[in-house]
C-alpha positions as CSV (number, residue, x, y, z in Angstrom):
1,X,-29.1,29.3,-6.8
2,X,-27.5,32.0,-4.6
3,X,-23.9,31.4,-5.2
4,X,-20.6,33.5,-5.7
5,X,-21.4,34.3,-9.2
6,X,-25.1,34.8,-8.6
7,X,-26.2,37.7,-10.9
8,X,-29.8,37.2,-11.0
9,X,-32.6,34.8,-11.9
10,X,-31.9,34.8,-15.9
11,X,-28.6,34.3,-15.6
12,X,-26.9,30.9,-14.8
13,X,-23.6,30.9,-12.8
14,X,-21.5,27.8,-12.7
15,X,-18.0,27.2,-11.6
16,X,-15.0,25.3,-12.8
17,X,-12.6,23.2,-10.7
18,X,-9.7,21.2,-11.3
19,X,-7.0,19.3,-9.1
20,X,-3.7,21.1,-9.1
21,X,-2.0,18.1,-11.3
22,X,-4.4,19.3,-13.8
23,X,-4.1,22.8,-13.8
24,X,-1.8,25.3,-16.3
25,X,-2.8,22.8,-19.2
26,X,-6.0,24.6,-21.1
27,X,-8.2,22.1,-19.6
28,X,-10.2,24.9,-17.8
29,X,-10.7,27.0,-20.2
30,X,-11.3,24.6,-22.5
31,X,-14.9,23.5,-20.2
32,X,-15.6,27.8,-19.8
33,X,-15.6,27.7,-23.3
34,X,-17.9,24.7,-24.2
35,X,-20.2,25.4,-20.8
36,X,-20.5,28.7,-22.2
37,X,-21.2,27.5,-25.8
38,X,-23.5,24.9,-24.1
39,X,-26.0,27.6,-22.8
40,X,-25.1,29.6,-25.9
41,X,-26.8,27.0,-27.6
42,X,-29.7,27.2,-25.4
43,X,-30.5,30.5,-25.2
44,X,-28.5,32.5,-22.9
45,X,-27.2,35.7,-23.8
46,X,-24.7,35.7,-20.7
47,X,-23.5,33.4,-18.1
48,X,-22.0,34.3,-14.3
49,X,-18.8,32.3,-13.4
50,X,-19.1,31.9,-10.0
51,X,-15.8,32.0,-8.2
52,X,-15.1,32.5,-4.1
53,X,-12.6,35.1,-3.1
54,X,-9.9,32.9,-1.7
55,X,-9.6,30.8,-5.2
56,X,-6.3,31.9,-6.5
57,X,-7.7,32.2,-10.1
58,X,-9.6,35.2,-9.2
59,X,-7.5,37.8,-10.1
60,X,-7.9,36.1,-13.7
61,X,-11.4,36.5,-13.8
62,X,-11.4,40.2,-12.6
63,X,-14.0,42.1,-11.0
């Protein structure tokens, strides 16, 4: 899929997103962690974390 995170055709992208009553608690990065131990598990070396430039988490992430 040609998304945000797209890298390239090896490597998955997904994305994370959690209603604001939710947020600030560990729940996010507790699902990156198991999505990325998920396609740890089945293979994948790396993973994309696709993320649109207006989310106000992206100055977490980085460039």
């Amino acid at each position: 899929m040609d998304d945000y995170g797209h890298v390239d055709d090896e490597t998955p992208s997904f994305s994370i997103s959690l209603y604001k009553e939710y947020r600030g608690q560990g729940i996010g990065t507790r699902l990156m962690k198991e999505m990325l131990e998920l396609l740890r598990s089945q293979g994948y070396r790396k993973a994309s974390l696709a993320a649109q430039k207006e989310n106000y988490a992206v100055r977490i992430y980085g460039d």
